[in-house]
C-alpha positions as CSV (number, residue, x, y, z in Angstrom):
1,X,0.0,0.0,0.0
2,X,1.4,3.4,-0.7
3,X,1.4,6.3,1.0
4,X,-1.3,8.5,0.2
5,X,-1.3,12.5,0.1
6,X,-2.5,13.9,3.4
7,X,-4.1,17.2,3.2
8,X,-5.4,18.6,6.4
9,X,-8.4,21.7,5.5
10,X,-9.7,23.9,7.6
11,X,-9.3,21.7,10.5
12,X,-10.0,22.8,13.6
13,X,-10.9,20.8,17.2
14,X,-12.7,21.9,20.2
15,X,-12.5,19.6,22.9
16,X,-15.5,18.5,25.1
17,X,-14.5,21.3,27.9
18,X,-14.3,24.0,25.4
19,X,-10.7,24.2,24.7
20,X,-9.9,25.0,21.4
21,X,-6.9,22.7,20.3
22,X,-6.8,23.2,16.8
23,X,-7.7,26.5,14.7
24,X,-8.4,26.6,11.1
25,X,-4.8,24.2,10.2
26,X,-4.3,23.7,6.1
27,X,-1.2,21.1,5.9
28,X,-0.4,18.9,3.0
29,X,2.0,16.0,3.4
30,X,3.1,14.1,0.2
31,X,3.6,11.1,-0.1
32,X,7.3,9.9,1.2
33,X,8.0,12.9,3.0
34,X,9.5,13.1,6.5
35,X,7.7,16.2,7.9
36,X,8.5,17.9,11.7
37,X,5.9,19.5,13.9
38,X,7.3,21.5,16.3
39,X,5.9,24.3,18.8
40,X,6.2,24.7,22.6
41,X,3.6,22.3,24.8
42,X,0.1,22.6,24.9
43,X,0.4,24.1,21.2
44,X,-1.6,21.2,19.7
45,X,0.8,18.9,17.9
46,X,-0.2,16.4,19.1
47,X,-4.1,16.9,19.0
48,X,-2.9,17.5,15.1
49,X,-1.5,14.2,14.3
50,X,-4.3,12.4,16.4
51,X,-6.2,13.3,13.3
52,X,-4.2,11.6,11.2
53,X,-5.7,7.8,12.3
54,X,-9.1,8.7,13.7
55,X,-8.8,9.5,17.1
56,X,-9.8,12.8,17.2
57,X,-12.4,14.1,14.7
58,X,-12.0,17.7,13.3
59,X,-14.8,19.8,15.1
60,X,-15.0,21.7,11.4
61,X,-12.5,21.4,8.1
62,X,-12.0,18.2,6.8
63,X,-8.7,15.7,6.6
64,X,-8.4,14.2,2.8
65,X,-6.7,10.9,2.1
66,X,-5.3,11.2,-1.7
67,X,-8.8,13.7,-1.9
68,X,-11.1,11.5,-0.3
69,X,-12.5,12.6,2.8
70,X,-12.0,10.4,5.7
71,X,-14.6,12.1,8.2
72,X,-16.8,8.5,7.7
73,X,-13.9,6.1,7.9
74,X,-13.6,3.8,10.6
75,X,-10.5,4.3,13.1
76,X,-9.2,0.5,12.3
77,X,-9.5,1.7,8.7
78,X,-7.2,4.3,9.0
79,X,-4.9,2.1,11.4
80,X,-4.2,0.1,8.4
81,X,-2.5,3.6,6.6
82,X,-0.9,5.9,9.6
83,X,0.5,4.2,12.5
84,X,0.9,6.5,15.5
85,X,3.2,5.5,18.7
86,X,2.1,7.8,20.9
87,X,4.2,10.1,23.6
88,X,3.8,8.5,26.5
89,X,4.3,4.8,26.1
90,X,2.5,3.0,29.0
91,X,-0.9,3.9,27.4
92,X,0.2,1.6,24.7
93,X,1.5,-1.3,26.0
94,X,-0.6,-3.7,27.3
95,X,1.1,-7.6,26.4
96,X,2.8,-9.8,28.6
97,X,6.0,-9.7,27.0
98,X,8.1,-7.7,24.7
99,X,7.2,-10.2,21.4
100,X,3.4,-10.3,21.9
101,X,3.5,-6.5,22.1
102,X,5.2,-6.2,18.8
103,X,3.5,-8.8,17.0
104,X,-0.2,-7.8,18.3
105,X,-0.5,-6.1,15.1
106,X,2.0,-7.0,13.1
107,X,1.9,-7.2,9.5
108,X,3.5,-10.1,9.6
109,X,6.4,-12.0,12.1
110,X,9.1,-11.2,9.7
111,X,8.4,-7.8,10.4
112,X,8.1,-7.5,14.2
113,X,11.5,-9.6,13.8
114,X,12.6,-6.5,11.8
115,X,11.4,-3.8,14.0
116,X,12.8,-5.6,17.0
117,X,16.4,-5.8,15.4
118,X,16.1,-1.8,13.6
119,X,15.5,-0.6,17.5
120,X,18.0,-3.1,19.2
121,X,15.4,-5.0,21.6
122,X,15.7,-8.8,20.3
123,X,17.5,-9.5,23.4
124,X,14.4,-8.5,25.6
125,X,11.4,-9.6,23.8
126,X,10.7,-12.5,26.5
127,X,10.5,-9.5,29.0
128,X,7.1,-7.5,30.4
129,X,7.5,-4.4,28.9
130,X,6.2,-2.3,31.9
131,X,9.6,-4.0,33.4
132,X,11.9,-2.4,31.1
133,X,12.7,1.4,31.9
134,X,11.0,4.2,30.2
135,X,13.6,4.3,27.1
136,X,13.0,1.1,26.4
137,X,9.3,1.5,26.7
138,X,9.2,4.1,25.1
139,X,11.1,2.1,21.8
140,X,8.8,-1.3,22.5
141,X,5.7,1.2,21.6
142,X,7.5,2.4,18.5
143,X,8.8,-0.7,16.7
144,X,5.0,-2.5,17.6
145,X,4.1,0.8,15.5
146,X,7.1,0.0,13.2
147,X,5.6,-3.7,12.8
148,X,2.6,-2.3,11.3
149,X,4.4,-1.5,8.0
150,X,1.7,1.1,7.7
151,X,3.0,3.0,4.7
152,X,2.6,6.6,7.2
153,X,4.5,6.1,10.4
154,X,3.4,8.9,13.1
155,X,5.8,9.3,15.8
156,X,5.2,11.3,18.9
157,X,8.5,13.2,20.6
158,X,10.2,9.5,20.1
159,X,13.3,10.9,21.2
160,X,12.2,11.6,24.9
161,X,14.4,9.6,27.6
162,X,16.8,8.3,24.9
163,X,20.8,8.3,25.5
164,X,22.7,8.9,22.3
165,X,22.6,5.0,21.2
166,X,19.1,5.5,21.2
167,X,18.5,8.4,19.4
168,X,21.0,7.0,16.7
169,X,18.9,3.8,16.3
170,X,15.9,6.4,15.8
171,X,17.8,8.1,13.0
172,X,18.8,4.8,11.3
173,X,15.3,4.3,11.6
174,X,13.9,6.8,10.4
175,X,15.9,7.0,7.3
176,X,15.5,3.3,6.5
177,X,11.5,4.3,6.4
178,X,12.0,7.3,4.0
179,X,14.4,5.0,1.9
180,X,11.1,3.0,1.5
181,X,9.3,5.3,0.1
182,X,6.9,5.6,3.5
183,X,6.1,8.9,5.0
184,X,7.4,9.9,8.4
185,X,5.9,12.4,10.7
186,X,7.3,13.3,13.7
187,X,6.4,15.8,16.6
188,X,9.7,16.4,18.6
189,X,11.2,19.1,20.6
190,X,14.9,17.5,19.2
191,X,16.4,19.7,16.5
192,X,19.1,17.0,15.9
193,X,17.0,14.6,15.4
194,X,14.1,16.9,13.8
195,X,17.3,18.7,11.0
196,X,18.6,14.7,10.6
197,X,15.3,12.9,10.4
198,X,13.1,14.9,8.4
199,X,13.3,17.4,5.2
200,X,10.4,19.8,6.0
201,X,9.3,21.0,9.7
202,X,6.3,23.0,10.6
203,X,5.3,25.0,13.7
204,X,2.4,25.5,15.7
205,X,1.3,28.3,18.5
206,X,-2.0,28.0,20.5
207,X,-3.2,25.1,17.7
208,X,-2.4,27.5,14.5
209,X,0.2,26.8,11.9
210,X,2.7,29.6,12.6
């Protein structure tokens, strides 16, 4: 499946207690493209790319998928195309042990194989995740996204409690995914890894693009 173009209209997203996350964001993403979004917290990047796969709905504006609308589309539906790891792992991991997590939904065995060995965890995949410190956890949640081989990966401040080795086995990553022709989007406060990992970066203030 390839990547499709994103295009984000108009999109804006009110939240039940009246805060306004997103105003009136126009974004296109092409297909392949490693795209930052940056801003400082509470700026809504990450109410932004929760759009992306359906877990928040635009209050108004509309988010197109190659021109189609995707408003109707089911949330597994659009699980199948953008894969997000979110920022804070532990509301992702829920399996016994370090394999089940990655393979829950896999695309396939050969490739939570190949997510474990691109983020150097093989050795652990026997362990409970919630047993492994937060770097670690926080790269369990990204290869079981990895697994997906959704062709638009979705990353959430990946870099956050990582030492060096680990942000260079983010970068390796994150150009073998662009060498694949998938898209990357990432929302990180890490410049290196934002000017290394990505071509294009955007910035939001108080949920507008700035």
């Amino acid at each position: 499946m390839r990547p499709p173009t994103i295009r984000l209209e108009e999109v804006s997203h009110r939240y039940p207690d009246g805060t306004l996350g997103l105003e009136r964001v126009s974004l296109e993403v092409l297909p392949g493209e490693g795209l930052a979004i940056q801003g400082p917290t509470g700026s809504g990047k990450s109410t932004l790319v929760r759009h992306l796969n359906g877990l928040l709905r635009p209050t108004s504006g509309r988010v197109l998928f190659d021109g189609e609308d995707v408003g109707g589309w089911h949330v597994a539906e659009l699980a199948r195309r953008v894969g997000l790891a979110f920022q804070e792992p532990d509301r992702q991991l829920f399996r016994p042990t370090v394999w089940e997590e990655v393979t829950f939904g896999a695309a396939s065995p050969a490739s939570a194989r190949a997510a474990l060995e691109a983020l150097g965890l093989e050795q652990l995949r026997h362990r409970h995740p919630l047993d492994l410190g937060y770097s670690r956890r926080k790269l369990v949640a990204i290869a079981s996204v990895l697994a997906m081989a959704t062709p638009v990966v979705v990353l959430d401040e990946p870099t956050t409690g990582q030492d060096r080795r680990g942000l260079e086995l983010l970068l390796e990553m994150a150009a073998r995914l662009r060498a694949e022709g998938r898209t990357l989007i990432v929302v990180s406060h890490s410049q290196e890894f934002v000017e290394r990992a990505c071509r294009r970066w955007i910035r939001l203030d108080a949920g507008r693009l700035a």
